[in-house]
C-alpha positions as CSV (number, residue, x, y, z in Angstrom):
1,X,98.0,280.1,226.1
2,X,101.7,279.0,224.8
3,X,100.4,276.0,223.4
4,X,98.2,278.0,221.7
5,X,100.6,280.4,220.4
6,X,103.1,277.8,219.1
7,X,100.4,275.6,217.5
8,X,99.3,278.9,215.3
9,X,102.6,279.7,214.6
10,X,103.5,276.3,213.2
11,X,100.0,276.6,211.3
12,X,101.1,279.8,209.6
13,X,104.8,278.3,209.0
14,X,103.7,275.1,207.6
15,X,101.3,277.1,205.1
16,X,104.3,279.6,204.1
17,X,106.6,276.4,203.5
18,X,103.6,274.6,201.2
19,X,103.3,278.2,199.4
20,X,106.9,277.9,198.5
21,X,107.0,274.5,197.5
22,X,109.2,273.6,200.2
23,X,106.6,270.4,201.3
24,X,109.2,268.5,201.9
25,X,110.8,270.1,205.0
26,X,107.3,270.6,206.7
27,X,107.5,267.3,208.8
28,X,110.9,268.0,210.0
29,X,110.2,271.7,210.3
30,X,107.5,271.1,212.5
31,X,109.2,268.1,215.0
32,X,112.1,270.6,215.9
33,X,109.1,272.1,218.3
34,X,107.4,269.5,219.1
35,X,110.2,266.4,219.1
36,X,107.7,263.3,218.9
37,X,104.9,262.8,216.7
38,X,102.4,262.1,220.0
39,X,102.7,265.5,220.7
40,X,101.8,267.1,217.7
41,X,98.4,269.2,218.0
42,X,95.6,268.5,216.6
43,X,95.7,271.0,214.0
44,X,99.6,270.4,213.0
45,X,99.1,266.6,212.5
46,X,95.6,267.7,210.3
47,X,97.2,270.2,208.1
48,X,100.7,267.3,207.4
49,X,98.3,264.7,206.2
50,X,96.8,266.8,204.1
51,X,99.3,268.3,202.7
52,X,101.5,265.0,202.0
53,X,98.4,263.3,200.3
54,X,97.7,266.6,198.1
55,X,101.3,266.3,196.8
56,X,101.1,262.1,196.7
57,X,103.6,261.2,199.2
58,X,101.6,259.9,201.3
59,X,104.1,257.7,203.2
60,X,105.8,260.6,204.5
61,X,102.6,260.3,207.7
62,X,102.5,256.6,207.8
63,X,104.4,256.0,210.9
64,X,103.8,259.4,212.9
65,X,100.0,259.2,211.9
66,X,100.1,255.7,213.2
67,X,102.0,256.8,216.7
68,X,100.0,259.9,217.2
69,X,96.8,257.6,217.1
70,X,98.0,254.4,219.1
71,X,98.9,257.4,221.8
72,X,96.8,256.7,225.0
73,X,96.6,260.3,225.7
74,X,95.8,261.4,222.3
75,X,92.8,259.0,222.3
76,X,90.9,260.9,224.5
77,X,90.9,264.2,222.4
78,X,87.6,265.4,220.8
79,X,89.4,265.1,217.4
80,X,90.7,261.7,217.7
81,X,87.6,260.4,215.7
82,X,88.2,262.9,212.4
83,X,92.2,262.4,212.7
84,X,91.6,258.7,212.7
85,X,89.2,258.7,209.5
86,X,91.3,260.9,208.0
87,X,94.3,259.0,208.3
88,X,91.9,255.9,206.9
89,X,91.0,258.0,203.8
90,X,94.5,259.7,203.1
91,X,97.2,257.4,204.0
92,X,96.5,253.6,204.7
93,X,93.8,253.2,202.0
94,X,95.9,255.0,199.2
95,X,99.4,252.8,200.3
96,X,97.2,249.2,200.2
97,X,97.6,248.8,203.9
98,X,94.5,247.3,204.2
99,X,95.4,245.2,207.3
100,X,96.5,247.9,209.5
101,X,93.2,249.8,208.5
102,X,91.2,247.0,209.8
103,X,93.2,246.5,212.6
104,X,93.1,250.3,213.3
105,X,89.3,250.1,213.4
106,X,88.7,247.3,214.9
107,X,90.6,248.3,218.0
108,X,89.3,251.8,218.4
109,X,86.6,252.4,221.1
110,X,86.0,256.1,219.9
111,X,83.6,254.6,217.3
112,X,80.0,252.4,218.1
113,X,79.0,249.1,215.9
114,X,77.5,250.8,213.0
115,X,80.9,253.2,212.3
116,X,82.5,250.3,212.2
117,X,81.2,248.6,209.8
118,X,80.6,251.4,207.9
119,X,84.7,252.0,208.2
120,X,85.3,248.1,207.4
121,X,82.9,248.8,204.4
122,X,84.9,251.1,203.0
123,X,88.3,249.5,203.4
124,X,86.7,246.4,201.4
125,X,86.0,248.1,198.6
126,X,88.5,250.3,198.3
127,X,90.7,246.8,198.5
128,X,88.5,245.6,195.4
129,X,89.3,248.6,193.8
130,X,93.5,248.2,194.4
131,X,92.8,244.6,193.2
132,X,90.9,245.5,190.2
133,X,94.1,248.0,189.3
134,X,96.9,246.0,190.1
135,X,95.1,242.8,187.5
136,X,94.7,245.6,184.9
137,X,97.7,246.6,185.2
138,X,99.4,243.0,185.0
139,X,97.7,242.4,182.4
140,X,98.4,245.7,180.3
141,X,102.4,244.8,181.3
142,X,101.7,241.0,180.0
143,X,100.4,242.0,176.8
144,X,103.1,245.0,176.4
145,X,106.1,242.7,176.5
146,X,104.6,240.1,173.6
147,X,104.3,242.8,171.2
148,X,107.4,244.3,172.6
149,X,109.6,241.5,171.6
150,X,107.8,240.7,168.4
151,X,108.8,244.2,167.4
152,X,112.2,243.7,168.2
153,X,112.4,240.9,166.6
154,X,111.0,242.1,163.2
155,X,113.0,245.0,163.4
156,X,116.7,243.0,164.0
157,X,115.5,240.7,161.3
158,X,115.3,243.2,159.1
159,X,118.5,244.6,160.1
160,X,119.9,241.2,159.5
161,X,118.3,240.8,156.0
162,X,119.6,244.5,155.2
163,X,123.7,243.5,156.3
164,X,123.3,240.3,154.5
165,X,122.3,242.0,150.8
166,X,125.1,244.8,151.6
167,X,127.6,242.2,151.7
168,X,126.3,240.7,149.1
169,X,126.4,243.8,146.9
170,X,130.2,244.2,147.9
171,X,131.4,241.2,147.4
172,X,129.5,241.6,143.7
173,X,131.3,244.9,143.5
174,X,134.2,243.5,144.7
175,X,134.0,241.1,141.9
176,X,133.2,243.0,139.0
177,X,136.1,245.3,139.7
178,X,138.8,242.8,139.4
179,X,137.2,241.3,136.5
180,X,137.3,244.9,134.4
181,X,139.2,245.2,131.2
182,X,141.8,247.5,132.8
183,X,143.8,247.8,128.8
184,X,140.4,248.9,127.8
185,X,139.5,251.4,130.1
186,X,143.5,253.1,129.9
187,X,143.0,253.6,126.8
188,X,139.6,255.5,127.2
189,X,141.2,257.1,129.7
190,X,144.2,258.3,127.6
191,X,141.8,259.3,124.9
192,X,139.2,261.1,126.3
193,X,142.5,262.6,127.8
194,X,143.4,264.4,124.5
195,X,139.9,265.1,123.6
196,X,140.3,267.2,126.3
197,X,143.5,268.7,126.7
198,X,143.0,269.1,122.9
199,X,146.9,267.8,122.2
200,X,148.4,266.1,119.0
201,X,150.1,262.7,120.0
202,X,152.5,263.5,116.7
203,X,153.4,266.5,118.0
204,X,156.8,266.9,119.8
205,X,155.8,269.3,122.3
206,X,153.1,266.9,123.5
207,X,155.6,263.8,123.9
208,X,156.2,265.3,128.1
209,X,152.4,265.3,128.8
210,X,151.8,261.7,127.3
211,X,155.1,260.5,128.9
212,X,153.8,262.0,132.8
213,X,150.1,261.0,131.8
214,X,151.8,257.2,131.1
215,X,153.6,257.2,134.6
216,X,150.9,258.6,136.2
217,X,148.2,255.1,134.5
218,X,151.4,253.0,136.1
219,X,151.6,254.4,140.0
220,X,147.7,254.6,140.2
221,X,147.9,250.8,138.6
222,X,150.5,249.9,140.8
223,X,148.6,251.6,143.9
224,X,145.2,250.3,143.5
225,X,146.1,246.1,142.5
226,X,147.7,244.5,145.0
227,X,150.2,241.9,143.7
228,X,147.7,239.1,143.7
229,X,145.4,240.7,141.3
230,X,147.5,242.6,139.4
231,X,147.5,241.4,135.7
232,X,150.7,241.8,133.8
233,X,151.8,244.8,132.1
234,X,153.3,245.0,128.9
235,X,155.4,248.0,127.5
């Protein structure tokens, strides 16, 4: 028949969008034919929970999985019983909504007594489980942030200790620099001066170089000290 037809087709198209990672358009893909989620087949509304909880979004069925199977007419269907524990396993059970699981069971006449409470089994432990998870998990965050800031806190006082002996070695710096015997260290600057250029200070033809060397001693002097700190200079 048609319906036939189109629910194959949209079989085939949903696996062809899933085979080229295009997951997420499958839902919307599939309600451009079909317009409500109560009249999805059977097979379509199978395949979209399976696929959403294979690639953890299981969220993505949560409210057409819950109006396909509060749909009086879809109750009635042969497959209502597998689409209803399958929406159990795959969606409400993996989000926490416990509840609505319950609720969902408790109202269902597809199933007798026993599946019941073999379904209301289930949903309590896997509630145990989520509990279980969630107080690990608290408690893994609880004892993450103590260490966290006690870290921190070594590490910026550290930092602290580390800008404090800096500024302490500058200001010694500073110190020692102003206190220097600046006559003193001229002069082994002027000698080591000839060492090097290898030039007699008796000599007439070295009287230019020792004259620009002097001038020189004064504009470094006069650039380095400010006024405050500059001792006096005798000629």
């Amino acid at each position: 028949s048609f319906a036939e037809v189109k629910c194959s087709l949209c079989v085939v198209g949903i696996q062809a969008l899933a085979e080229m990672n295009r997951w997420r358009e499958v839902l919307s893909w599939v309600l451009q034919y079909y317009h409500a989620p109560e009249h999805l087949p059977p097979k379509v509304l199978e395949l979209c929970i399976l696929l959403y909880s294979k690639v953890r979004e299981p969220q993505v069925m949560l409210e057409v999985g819950s109006s396909w199977l509060r749909d009086r007419a879809n109750q009635s269907l042969p497959e209502y019983g597998s689409l209803l524990e399958l929406y159990l396993v795959h969606v409400l059970l993996p989000l926490g909504r416990f509840e609505g699981a319950e609720e969902l069971v408790r109202g269902c006449d597809v199933f007798d007594s026993e599946q019941q409470l073999a379904f209301l089994g289930t949903i309590c432990e896997s509630r145990c489980q989520w509990t279980q998870r969630e107080e690990t998990r608290s408690a893994a965050e609880e004892q993450r942030d103590p260490v966290t800031g006690t870290v921190l806190g070594a590490l910026s006082q550290k930092l602290l200790t580390m800008l404090k002996l800096l500024r302490r070695a500058l200001r010694s710096m500073s110190n020692h620099f102003y206190l220097l015997p600046y006559k003193k260290m001229l002069l082994a600057t002027f000698l080591l001066y000839l060492v090097v250029v290898r030039l007699d200070p008796a000599s007439p033809t070295s009287l230019p170089f020792i004259y620009k060397l002097v001038q020189l001693f004064r504009q470094a002097w006069a650039a380095v000290l400010s006024p405050i700190h500059r001792p006096p200079i005798r000629d």
